[in-house]
N, C-alpha and C positions, 0 to 999 in steps of 0.2 A: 504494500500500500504506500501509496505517496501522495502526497497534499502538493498538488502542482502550483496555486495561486491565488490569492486572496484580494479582494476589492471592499470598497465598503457596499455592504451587505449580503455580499456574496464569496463562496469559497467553493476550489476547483478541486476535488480528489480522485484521483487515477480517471484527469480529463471527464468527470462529471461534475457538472458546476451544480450546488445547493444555493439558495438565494434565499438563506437562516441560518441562524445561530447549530452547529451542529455537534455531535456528540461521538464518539468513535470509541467502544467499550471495549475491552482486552481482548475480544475474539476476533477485533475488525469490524463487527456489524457498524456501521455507520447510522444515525438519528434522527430527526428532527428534535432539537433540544426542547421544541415546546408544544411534542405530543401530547405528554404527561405533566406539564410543566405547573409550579403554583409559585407565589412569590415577587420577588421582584428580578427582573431578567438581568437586574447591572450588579445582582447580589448571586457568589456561590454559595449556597446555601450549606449546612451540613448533611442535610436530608437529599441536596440534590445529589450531593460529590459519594454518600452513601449506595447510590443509587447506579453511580459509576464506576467507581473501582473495580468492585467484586472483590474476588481474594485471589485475584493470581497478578495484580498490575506492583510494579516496581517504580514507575514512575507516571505521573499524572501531570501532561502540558496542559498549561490553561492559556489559551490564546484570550486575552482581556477585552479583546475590540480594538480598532484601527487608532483610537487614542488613547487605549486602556484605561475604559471608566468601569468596567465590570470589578468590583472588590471582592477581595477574601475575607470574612473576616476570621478571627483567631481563632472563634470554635471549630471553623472550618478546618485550619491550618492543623490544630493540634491532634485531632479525629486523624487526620491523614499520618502526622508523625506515630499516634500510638499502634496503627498499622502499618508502620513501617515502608509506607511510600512517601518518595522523593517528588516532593511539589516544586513544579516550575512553573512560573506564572509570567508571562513577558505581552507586550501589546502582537498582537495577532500574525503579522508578517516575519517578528523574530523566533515566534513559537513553533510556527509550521517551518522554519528551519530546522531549528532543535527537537522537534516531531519526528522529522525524515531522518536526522542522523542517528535517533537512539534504535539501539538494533536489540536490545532487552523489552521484557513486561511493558507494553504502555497502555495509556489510555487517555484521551481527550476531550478538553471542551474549547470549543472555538465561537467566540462571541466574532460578528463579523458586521455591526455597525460600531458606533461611537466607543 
């Protein structure tokens, strides 16, 4: 899998473009992050990142949005360390860099407006 390109409100994965916020779980399945979605969408929630993981990710990129307004906040942050996954959070175009290079356990959420 590979995240070929990001615009704001849209993102390209293996040349199929999504035009939303999207979600890419440790199997690969790919998402609409606001099938199931409750809350506020510039908030990762603990309940959403719950909902992502699973138990086989080692690391979880969070593409923020094109200016990184999407926040973590620290319950979310700490939930992730007591499971022992590596949170990386960067505005959206340096995530899907760092997306493609990690070749271990991952898992994604990619905000793809503001």
């Amino acid at each position: 899998m590979e995240i070929n390109s990001t615009g704001f409100g849209w993102i390209i994965v293996d040349k199929v473009r999504y035009n939303h916020d999207i979600i890419i779980h440790p199997n690969g399945t790919i998402k609409n992050r606001y099938d199931d979605f409750e809350g506020d969408n510039h908030i990762l929630s603990k309940k959403e990142a719950e909902r992502i993981v699973g138990d086989n990710s080692v690391f979880f990129v969070v593409g923020t949005g094109q200016a990184g307004m999407l926040s973590i906040p620290d319950e979310t942050k700490q939930f992730l360390t007591t499971k022992g996954i590596k949170l990386i959070a960067e505005i959206t175009p340096k995530a899907i860099e760092i997306f493609n290079a990690i070749k271990d356990k991952k898992c994604g959420l990619f905000h793809t407006t503001c």
